[in-house]
N, CA, C and O atoms as CSV, one atom per row, in Angstrom:
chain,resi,resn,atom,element,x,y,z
A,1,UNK,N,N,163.555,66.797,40.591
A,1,UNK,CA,C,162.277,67.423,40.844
A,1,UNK,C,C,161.285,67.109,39.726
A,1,UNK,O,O,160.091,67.091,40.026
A,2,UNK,N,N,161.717,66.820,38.259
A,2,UNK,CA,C,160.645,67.086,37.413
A,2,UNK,C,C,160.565,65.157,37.266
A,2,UNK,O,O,159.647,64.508,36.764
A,3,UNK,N,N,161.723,64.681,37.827
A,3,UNK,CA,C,161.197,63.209,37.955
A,3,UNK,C,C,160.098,63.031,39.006
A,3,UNK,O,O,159.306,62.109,38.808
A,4,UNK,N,N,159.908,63.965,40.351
A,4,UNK,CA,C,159.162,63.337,41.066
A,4,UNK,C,C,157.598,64.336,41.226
A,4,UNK,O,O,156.867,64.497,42.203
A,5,UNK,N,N,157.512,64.852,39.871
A,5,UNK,CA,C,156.395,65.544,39.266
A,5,UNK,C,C,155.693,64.389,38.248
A,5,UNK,O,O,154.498,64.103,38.320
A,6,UNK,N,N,156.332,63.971,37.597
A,6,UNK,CA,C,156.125,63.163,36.088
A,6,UNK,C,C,155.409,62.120,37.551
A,6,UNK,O,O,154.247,62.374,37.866
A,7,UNK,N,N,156.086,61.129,38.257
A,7,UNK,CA,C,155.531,60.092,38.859
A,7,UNK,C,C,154.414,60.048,39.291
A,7,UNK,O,O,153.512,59.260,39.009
A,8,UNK,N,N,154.432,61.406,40.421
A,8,UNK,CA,C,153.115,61.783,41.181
A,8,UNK,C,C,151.844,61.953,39.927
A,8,UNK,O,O,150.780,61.334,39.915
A,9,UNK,N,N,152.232,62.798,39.087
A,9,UNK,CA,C,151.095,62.524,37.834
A,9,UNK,C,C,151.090,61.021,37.199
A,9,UNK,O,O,149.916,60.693,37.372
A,10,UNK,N,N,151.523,60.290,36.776
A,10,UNK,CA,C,151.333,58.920,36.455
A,10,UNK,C,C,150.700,58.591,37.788
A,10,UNK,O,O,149.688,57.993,37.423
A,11,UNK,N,N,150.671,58.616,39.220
A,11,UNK,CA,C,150.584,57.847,40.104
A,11,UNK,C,C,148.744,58.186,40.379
A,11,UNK,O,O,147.822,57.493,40.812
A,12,UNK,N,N,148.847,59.609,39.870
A,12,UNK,CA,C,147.704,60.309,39.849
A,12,UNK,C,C,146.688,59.740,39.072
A,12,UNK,O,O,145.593,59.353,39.479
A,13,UNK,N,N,147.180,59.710,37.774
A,13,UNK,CA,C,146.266,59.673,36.558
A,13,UNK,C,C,145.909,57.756,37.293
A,13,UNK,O,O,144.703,57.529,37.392
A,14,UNK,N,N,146.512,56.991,37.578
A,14,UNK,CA,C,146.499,55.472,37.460
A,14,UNK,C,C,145.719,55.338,38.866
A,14,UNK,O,O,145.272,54.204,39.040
A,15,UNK,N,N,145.487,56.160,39.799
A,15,UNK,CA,C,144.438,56.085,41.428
A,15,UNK,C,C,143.157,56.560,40.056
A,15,UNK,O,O,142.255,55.738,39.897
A,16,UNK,N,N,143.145,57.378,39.474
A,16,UNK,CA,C,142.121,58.071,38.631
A,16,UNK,C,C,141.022,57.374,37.860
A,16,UNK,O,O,139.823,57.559,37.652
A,17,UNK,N,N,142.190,56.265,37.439
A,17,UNK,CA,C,141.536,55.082,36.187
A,17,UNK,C,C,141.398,53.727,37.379
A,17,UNK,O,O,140.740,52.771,36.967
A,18,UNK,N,N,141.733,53.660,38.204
A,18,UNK,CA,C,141.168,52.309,39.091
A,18,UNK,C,C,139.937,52.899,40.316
A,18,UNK,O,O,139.197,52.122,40.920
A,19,UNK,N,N,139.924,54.488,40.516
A,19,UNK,CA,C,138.986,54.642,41.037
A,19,UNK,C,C,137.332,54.579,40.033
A,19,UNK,O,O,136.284,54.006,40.329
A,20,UNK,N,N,137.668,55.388,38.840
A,20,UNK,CA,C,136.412,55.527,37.679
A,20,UNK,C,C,136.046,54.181,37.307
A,20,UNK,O,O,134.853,53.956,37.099
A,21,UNK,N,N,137.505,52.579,37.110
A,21,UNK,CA,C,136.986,51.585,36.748
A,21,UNK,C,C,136.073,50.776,37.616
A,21,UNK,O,O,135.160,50.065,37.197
A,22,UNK,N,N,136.667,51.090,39.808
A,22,UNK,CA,C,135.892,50.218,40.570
A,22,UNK,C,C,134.344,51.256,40.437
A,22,UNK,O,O,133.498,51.009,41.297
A,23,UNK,N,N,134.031,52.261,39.501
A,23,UNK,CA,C,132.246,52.678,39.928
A,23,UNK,C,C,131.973,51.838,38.735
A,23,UNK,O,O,130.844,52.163,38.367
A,24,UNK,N,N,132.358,51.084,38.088
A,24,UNK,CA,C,131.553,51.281,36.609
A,24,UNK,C,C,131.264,49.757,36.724
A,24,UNK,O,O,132.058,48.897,37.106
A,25,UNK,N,N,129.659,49.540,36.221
A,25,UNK,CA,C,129.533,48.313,36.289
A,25,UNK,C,C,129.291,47.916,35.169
A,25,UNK,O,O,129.469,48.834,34.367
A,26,UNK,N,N,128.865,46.701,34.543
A,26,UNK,CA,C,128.329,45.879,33.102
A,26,UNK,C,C,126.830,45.484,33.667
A,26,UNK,O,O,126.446,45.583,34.832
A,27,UNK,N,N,126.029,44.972,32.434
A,27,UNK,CA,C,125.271,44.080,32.358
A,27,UNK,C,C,125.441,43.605,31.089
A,27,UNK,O,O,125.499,44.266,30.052
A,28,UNK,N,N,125.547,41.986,31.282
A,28,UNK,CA,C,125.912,41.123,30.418
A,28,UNK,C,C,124.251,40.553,29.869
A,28,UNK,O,O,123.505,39.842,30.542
A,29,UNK,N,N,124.029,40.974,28.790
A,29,UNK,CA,C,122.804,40.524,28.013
A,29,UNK,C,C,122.383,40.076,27.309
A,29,UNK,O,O,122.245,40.842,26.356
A,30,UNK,N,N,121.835,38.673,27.044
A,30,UNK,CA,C,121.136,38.192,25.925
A,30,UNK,C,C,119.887,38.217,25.834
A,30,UNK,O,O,119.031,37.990,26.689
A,31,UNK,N,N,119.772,38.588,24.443
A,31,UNK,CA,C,118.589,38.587,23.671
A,31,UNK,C,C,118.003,37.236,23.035
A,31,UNK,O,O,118.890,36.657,22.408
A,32,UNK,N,N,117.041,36.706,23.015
A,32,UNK,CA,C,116.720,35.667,22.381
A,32,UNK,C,C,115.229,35.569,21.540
A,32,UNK,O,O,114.269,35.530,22.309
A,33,UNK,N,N,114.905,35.524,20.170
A,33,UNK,CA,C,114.001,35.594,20.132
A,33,UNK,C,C,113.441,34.092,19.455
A,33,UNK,O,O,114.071,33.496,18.581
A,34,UNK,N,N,111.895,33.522,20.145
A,34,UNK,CA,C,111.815,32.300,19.963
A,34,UNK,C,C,111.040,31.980,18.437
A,34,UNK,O,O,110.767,32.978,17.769
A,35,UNK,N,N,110.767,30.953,18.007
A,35,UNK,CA,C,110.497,30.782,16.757
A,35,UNK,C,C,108.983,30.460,17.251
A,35,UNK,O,O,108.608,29.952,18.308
A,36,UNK,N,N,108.236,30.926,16.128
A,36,UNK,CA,C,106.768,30.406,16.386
A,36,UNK,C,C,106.230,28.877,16.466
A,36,UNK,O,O,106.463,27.956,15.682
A,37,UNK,N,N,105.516,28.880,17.532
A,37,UNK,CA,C,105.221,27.349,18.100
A,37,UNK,C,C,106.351,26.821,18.439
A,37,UNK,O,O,106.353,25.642,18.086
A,38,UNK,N,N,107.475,27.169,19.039
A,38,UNK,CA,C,108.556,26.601,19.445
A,38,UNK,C,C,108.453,26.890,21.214
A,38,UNK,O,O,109.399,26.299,21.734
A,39,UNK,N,N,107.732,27.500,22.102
A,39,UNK,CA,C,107.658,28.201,22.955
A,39,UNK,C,C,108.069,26.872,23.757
A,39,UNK,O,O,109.215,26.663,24.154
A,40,UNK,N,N,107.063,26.066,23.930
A,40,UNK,CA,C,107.112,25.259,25.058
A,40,UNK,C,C,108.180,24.666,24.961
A,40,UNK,O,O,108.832,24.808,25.996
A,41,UNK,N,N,108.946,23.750,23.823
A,41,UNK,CA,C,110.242,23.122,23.976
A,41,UNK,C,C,111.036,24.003,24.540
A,41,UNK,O,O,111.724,23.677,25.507
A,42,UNK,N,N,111.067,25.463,23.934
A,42,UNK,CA,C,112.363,26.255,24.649
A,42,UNK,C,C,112.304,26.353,26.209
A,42,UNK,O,O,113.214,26.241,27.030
A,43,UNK,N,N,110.934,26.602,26.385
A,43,UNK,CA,C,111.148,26.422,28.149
A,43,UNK,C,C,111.440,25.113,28.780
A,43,UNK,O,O,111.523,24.954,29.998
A,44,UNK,N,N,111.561,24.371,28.069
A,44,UNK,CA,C,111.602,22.940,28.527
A,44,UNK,C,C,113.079,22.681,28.791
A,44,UNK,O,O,113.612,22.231,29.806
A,45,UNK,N,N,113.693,23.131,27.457
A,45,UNK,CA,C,115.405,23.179,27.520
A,45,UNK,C,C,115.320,23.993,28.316
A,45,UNK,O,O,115.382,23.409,29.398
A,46,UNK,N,N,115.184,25.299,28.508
A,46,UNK,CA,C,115.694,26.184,29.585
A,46,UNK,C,C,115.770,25.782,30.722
A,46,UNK,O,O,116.835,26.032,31.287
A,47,UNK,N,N,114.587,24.926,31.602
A,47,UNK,CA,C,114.346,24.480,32.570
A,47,UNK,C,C,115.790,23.768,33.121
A,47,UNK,O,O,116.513,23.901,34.108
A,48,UNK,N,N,115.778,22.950,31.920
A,48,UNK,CA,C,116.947,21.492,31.788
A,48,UNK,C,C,118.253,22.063,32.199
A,48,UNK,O,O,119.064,21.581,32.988
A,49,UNK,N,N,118.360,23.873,31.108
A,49,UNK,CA,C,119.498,24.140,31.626
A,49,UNK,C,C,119.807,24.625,32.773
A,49,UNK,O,O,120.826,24.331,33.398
A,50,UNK,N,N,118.979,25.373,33.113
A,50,UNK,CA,C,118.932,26.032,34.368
A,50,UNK,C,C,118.847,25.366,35.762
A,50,UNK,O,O,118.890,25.983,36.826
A,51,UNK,N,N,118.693,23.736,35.586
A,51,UNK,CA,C,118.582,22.837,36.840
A,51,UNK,C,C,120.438,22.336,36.777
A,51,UNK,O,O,121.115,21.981,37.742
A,52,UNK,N,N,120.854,22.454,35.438
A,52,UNK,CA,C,121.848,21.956,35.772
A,52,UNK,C,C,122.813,22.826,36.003
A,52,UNK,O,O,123.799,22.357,36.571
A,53,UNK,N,N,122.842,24.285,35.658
A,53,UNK,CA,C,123.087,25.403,35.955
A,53,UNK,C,C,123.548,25.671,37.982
A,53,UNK,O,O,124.628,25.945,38.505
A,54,UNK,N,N,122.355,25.463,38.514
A,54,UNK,CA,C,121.835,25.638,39.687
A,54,UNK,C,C,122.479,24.678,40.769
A,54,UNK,O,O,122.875,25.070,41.867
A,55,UNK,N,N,122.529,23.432,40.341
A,55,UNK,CA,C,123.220,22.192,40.698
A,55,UNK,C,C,124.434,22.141,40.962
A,55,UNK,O,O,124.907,21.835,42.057
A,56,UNK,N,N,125.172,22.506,39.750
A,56,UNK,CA,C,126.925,22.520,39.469
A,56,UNK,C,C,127.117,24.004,40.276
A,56,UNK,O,O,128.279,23.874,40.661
A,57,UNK,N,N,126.881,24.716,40.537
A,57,UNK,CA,C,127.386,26.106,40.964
A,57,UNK,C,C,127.915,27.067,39.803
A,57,UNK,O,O,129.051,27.540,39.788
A,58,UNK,N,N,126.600,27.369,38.499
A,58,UNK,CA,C,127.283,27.723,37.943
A,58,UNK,C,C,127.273,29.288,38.094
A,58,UNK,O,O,127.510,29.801,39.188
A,59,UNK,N,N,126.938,30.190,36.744
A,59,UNK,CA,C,126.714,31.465,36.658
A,59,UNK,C,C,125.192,31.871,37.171
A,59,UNK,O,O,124.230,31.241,36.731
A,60,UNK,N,N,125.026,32.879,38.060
A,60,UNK,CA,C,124.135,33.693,38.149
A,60,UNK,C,C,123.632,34.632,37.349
A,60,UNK,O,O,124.439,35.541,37.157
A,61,UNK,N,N,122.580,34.766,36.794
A,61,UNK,CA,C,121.572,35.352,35.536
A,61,UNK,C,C,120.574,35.416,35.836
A,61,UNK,O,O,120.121,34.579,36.617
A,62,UNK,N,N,119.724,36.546,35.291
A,62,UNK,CA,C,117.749,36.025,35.272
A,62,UNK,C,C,117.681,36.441,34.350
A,62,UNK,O,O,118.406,37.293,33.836
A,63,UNK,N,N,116.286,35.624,33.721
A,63,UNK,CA,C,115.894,35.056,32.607
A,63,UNK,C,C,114.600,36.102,32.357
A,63,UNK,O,O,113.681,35.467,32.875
A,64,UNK,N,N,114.032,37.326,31.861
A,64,UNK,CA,C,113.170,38.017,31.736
A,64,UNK,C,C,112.520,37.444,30.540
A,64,UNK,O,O,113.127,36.827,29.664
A,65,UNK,N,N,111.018,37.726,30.557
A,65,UNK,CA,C,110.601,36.917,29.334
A,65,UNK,C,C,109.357,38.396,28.876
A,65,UNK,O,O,108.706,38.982,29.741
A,66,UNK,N,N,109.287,38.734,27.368
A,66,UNK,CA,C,108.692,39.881,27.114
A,66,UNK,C,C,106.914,39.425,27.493
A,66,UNK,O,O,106.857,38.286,27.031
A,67,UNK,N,N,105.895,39.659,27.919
A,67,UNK,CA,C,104.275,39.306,27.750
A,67,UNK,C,C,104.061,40.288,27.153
A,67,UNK,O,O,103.199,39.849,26.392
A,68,UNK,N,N,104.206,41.632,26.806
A,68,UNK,CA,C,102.902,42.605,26.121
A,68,UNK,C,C,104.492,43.142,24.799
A,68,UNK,O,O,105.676,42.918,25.049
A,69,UNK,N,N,104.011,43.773,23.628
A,69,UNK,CA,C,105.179,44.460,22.697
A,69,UNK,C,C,105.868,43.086,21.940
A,69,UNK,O,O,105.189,42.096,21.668
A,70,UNK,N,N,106.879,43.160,21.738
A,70,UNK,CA,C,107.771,42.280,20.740
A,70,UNK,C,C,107.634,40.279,21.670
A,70,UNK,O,O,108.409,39.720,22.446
A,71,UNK,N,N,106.574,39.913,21.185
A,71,UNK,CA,C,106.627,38.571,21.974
A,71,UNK,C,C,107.668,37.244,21.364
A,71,UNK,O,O,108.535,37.317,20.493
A,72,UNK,N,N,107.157,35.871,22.286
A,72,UNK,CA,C,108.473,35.386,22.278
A,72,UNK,C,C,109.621,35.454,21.909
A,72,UNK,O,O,110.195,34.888,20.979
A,73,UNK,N,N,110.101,36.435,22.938
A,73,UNK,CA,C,111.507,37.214,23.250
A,73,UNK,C,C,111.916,36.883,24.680
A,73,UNK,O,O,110.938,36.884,25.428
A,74,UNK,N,N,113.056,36.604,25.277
A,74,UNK,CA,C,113.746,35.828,26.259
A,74,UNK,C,C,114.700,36.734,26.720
A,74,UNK,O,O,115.731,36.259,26.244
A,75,UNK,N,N,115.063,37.864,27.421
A,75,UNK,CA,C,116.275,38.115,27.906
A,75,UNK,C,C,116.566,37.356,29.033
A,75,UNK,O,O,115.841,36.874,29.903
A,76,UNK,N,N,118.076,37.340,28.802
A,76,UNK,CA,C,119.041,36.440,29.859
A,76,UNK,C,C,120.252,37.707,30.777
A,76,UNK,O,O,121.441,37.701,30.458
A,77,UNK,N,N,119.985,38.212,31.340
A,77,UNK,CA,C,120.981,38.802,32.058
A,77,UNK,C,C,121.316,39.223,33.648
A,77,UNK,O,O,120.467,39.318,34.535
A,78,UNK,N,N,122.795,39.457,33.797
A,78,UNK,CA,C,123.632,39.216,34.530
A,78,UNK,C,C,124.885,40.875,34.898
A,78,UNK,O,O,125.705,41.431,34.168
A,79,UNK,N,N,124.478,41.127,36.221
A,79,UNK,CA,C,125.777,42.086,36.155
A,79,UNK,C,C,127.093,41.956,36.582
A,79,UNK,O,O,127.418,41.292,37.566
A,80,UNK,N,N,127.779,42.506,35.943
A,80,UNK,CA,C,129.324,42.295,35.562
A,80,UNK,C,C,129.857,43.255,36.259
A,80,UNK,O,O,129.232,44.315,36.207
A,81,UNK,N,N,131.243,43.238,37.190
A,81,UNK,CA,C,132.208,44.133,37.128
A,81,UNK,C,C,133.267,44.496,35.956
A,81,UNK,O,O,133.586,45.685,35.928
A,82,UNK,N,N,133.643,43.963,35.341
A,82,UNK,CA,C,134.763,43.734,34.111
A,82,UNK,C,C,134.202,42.901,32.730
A,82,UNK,O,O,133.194,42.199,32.812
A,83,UNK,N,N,134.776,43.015,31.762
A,83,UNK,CA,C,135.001,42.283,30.703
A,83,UNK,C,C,135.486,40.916,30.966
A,83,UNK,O,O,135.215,40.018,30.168
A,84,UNK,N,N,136.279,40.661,32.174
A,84,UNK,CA,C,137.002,39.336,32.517
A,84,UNK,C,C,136.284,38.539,33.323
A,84,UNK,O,O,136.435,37.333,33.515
A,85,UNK,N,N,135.332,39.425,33.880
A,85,UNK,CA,C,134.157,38.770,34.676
A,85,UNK,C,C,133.116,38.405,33.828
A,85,UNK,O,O,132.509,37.371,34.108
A,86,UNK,N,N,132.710,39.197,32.614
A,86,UNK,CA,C,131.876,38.418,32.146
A,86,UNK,C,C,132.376,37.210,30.787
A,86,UNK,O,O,131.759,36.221,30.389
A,87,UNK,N,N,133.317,37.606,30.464
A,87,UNK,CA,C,134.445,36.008,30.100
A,87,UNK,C,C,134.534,34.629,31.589
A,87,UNK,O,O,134.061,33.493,31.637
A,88,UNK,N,N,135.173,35.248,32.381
A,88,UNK,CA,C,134.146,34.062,33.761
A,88,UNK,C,C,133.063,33.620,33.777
A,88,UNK,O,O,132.666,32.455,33.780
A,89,UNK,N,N,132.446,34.753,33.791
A,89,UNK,CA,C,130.532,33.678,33.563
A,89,UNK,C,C,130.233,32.462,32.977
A,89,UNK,O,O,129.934,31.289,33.202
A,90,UNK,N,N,130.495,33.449,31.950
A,90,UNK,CA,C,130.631,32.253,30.642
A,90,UNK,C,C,131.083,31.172,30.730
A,90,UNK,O,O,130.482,30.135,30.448
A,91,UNK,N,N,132.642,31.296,31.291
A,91,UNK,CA,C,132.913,29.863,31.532
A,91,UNK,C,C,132.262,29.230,32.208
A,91,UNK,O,O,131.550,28.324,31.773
A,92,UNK,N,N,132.368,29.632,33.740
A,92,UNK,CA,C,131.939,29.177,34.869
A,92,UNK,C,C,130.101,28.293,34.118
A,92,UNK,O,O,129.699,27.145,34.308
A,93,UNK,N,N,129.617,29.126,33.526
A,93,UNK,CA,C,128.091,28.381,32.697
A,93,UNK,C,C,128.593,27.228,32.177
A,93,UNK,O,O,128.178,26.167,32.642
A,94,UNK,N,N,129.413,27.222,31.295
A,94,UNK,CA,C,129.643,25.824,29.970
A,94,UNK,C,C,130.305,24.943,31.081
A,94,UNK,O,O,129.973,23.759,31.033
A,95,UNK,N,N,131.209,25.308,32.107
A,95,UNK,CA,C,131.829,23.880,32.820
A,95,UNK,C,C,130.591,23.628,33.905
A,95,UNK,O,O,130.819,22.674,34.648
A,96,UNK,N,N,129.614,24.148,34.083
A,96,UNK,CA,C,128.561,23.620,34.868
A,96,UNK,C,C,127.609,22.160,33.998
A,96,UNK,O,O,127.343,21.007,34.338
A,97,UNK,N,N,127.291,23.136,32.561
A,97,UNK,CA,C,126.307,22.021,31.712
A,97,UNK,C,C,127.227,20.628,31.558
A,97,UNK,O,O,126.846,19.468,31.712
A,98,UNK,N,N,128.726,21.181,31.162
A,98,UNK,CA,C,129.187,20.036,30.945
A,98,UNK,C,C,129.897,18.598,32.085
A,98,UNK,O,O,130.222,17.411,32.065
A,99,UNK,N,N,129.803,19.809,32.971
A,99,UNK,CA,C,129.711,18.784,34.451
A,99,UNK,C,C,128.378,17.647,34.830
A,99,UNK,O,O,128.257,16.667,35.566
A,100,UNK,N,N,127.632,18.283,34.024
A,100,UNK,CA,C,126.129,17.700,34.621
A,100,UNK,C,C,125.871,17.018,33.300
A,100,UNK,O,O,125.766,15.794,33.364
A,101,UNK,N,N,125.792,17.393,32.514
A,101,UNK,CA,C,125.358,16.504,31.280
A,101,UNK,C,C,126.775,15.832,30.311
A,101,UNK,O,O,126.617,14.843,29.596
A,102,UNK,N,N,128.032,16.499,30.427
A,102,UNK,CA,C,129.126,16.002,29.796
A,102,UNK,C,C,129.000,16.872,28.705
A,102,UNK,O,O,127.925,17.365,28.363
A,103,UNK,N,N,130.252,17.104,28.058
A,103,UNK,CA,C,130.332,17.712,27.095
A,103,UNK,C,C,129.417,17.204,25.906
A,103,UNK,O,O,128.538,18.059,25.795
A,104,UNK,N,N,129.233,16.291,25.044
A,104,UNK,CA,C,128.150,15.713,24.588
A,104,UNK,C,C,126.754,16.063,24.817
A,104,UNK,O,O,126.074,16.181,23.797
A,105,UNK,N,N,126.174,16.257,25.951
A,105,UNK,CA,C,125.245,16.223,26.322
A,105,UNK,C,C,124.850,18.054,26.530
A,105,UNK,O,O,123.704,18.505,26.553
A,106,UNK,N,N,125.535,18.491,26.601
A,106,UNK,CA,C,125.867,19.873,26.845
A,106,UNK,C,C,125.699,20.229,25.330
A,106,UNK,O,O,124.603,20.742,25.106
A,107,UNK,N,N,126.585,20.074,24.120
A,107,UNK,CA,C,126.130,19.991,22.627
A,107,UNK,C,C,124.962,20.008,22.212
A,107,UNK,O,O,124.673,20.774,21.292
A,108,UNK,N,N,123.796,18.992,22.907
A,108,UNK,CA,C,122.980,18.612,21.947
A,108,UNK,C,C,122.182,19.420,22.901
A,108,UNK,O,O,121.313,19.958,22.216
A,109,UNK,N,N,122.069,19.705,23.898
A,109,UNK,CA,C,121.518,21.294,24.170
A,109,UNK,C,C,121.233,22.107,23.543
A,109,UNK,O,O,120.115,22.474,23.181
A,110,UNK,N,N,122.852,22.743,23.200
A,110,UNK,CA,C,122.365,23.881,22.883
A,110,UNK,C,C,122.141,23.721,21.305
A,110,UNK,O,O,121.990,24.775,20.687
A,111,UNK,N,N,122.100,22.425,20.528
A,111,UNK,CA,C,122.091,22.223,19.542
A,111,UNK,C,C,120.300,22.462,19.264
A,111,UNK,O,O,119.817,23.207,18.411
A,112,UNK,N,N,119.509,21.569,20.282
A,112,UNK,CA,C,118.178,21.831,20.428
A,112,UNK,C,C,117.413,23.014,20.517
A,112,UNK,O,O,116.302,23.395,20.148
A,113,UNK,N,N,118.680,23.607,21.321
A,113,UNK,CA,C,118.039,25.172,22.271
A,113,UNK,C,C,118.257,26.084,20.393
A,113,UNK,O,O,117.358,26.797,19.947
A,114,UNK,N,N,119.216,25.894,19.826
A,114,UNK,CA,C,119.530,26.134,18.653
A,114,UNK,C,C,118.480,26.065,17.166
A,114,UNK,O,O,118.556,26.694,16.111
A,115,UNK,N,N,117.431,24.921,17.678
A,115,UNK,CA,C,116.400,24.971,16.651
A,115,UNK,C,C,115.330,25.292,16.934
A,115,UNK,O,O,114.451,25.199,16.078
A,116,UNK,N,N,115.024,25.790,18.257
A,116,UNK,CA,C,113.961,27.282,18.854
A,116,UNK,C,C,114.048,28.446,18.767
A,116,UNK,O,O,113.127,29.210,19.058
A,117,UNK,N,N,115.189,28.806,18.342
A,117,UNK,CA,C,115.492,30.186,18.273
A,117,UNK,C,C,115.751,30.993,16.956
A,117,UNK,O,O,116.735,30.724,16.266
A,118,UNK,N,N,114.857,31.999,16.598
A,118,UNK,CA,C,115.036,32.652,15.233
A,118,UNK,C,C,116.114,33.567,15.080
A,118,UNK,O,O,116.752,33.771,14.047
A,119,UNK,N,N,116.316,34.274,16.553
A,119,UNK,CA,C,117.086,35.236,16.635
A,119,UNK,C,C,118.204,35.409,17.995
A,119,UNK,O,O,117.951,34.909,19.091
A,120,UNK,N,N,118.982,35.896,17.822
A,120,UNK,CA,C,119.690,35.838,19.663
A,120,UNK,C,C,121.004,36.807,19.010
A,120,UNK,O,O,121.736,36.773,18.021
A,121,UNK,N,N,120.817,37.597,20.111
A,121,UNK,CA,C,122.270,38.198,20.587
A,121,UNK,C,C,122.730,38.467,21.435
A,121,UNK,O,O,121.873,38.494,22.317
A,122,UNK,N,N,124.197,38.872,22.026
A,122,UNK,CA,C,124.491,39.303,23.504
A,122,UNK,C,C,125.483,40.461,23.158
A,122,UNK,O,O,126.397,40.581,22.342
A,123,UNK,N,N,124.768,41.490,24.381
A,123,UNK,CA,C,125.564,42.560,24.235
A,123,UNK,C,C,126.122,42.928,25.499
A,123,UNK,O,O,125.676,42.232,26.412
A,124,UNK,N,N,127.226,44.081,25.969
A,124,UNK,CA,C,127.689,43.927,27.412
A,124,UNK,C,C,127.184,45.456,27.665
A,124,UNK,O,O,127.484,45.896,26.555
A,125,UNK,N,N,126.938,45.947,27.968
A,125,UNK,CA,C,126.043,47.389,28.285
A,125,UNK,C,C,126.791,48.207,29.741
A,125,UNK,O,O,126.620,47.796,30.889
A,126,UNK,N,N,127.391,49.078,29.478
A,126,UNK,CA,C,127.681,50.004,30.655
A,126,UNK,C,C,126.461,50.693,31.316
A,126,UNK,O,O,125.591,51.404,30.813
A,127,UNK,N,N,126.721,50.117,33.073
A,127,UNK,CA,C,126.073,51.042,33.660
A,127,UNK,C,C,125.751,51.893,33.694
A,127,UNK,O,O,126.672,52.640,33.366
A,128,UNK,N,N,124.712,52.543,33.955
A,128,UNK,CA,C,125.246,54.371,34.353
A,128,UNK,C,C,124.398,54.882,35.405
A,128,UNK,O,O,123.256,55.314,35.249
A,129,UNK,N,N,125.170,54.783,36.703
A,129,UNK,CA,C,124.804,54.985,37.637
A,129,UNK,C,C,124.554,56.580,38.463
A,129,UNK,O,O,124.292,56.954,39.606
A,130,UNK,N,N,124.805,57.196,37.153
A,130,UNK,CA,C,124.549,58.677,37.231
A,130,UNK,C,C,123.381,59.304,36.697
A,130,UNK,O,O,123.021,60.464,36.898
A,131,UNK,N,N,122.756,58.327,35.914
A,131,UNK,CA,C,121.088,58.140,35.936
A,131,UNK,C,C,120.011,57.509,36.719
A,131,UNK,O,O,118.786,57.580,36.609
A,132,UNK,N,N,120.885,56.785,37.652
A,132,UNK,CA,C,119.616,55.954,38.850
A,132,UNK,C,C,119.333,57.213,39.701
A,132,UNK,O,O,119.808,58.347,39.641
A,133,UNK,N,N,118.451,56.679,40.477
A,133,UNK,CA,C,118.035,57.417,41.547
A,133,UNK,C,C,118.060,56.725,42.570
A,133,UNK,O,O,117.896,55.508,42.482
A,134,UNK,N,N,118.293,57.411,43.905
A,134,UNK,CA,C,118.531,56.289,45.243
A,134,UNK,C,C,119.384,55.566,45.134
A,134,UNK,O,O,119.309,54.762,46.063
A,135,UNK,N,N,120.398,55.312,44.365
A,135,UNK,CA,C,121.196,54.209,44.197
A,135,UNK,C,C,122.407,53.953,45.464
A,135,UNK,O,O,123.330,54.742,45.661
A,136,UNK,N,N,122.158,52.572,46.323
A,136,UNK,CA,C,122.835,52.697,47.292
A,136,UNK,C,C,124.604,53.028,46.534
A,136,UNK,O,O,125.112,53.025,45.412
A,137,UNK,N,N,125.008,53.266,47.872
A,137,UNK,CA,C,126.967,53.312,47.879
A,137,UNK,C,C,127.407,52.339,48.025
A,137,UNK,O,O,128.622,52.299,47.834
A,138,UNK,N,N,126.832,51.253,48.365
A,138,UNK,CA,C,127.429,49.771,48.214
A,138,UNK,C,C,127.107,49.298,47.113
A,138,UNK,O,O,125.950,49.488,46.736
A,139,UNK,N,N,127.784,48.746,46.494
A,139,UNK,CA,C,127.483,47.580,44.701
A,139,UNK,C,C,127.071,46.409,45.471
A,139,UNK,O,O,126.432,45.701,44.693
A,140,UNK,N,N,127.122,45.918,46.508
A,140,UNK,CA,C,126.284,44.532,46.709
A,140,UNK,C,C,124.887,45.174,46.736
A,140,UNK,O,O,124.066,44.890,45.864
A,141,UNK,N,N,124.525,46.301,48.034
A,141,UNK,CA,C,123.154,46.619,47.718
A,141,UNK,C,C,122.555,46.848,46.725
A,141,UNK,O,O,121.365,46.697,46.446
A,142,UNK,N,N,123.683,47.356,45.970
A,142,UNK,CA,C,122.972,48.353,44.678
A,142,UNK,C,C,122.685,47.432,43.613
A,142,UNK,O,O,122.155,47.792,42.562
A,143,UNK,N,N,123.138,45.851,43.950
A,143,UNK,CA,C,122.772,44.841,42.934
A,143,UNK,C,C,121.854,44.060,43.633
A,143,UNK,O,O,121.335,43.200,42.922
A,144,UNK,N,N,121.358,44.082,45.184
A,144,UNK,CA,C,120.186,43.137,45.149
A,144,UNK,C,C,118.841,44.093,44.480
A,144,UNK,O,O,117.733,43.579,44.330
């Protein structure tokens, strides 16, 4: 009896932690901030990357760009179900550039994209879907 107490609670607690993990979503985010008079090359690489991005089938992202407050500033983001999904992205991004331009060519990218930029970071940010409003019950709707 107290074996098939102990289970039902493990069986409990583990429906508990895969129901709380399928609500919870990510957004995968980079920050980028551009160097002065560097603007136009960076959109130029971006362009470059983002055609080859688009081409290969790689990761899905949008690219927000700041106009009024903290300028040339670039966010890049993407929502995530998991930590392993946004380790996928990632990949799924670098074997796109390097499909299209080769590993080499993919380098001197971001080697370029590398001397536009003063600042950059990426952070992974939990949802919280207990602050939206209207938020559909489907995660496909609730992400277009």
């Amino acid at each position: 009896m107290a074996r098939r107490a102990r289970w039902s609670v493990v069986v409990l607690l583990l429906g508990f932690c895969a129901t709380a993990q399928a609500q919870r979503g990510y957004i995968d985010e980079t920050v980028v901030h551009v160097k002065e008079g560097k603007g136009a090359a960076f959109d130029a690489l971006v362009k470059k990357m983002v055609a080859a991005n688009r081409e290969n089938k790689g990761d899905n992202w949008i690219a927000v760009a700041t106009l009024y407050g903290e300028g040339n500033t670039v966010t890049f983001s993407s929502v995530r179900d998991s930590y392993a999904a946004a380790q996928k992205g990632s990949d799924d991004f670098e074997h796109a550039l390097a499909k299209a331009m080769g590993p080499a060519g993919s380098d001197k990218l971001f080697e370029d994209l590398g001397n536009c930029i003063a600042d950059m970071r990426s952070l992974l940010l939990l949802r919280r879907q207990d602050l939206s409003a209207n938020l559909p019950a489907d995660p496909s709707e609730a992400s277009k």
